[in-house]
C-alpha positions in Angstrom: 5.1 11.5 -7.0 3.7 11.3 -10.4 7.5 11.4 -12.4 8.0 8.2 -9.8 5.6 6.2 -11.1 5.7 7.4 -14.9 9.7 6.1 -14.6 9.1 2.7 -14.3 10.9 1.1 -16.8 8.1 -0.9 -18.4 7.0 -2.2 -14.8 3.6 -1.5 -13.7 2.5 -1.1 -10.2 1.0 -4.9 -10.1 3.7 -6.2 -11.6 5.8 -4.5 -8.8 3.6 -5.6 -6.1 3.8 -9.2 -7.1 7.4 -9.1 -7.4 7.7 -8.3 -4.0 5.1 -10.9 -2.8 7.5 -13.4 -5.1 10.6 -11.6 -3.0 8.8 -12.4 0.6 7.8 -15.8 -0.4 11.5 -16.7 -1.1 12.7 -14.8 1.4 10.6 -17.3 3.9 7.9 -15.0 4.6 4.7 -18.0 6.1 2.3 -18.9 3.9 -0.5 -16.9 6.0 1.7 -13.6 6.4 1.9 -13.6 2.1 -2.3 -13.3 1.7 -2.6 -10.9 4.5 -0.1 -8.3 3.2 -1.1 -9.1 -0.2 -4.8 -8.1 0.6 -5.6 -11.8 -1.5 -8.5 -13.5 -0.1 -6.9 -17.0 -0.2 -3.6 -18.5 -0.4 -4.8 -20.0 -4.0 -5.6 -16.6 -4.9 -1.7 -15.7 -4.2 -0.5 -18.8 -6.0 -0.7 -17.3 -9.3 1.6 -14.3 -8.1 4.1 -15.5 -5.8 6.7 -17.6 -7.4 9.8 -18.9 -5.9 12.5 -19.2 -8.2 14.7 -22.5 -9.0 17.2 -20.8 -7.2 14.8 -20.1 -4.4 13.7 -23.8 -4.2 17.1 -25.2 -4.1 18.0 -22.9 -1.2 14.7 -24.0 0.7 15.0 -27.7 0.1 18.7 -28.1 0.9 18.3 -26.0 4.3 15.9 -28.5 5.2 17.4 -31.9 4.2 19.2 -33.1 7.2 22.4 -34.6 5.3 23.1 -31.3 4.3 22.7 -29.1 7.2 24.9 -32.1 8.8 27.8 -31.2 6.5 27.3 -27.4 6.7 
């Protein structure tokens, strides 16, 4: 267990945590399922760790504009 964790490639444990929670959130995990398997006390809390990338964004704003869902 311990060689897992020293092999980490510069990532620490929080910065593999968050990653995931930025993972869930553009994966289209809700808002109050990302606090509550974060352990964060607040959504604002989480905002600082979970964050969608352009890529992310796009994919979540053009599933939900209607002109191009009707063209999908």
């Amino acid at each position: 267990m311990a060689e897992d964790i020293e092999d980490l490639d510069g990532w620490t444990l929080h910065r593999l945590r968050h990653s995931a929670l930025t993972h869930d959130a553009e994966g289209g995990t809700s808002t109050p399922m990302l606090p509550t398997r974060s352990r964060h006390a607040s959504v604002r809390s989480l905002e600082r760790y979970a964050r969608p990338g352009v890529d992310a964004v796009a994919r979540h704003v053009a599933d939900r504009d209607p002109t191009v869902r009707h063209r999908r």
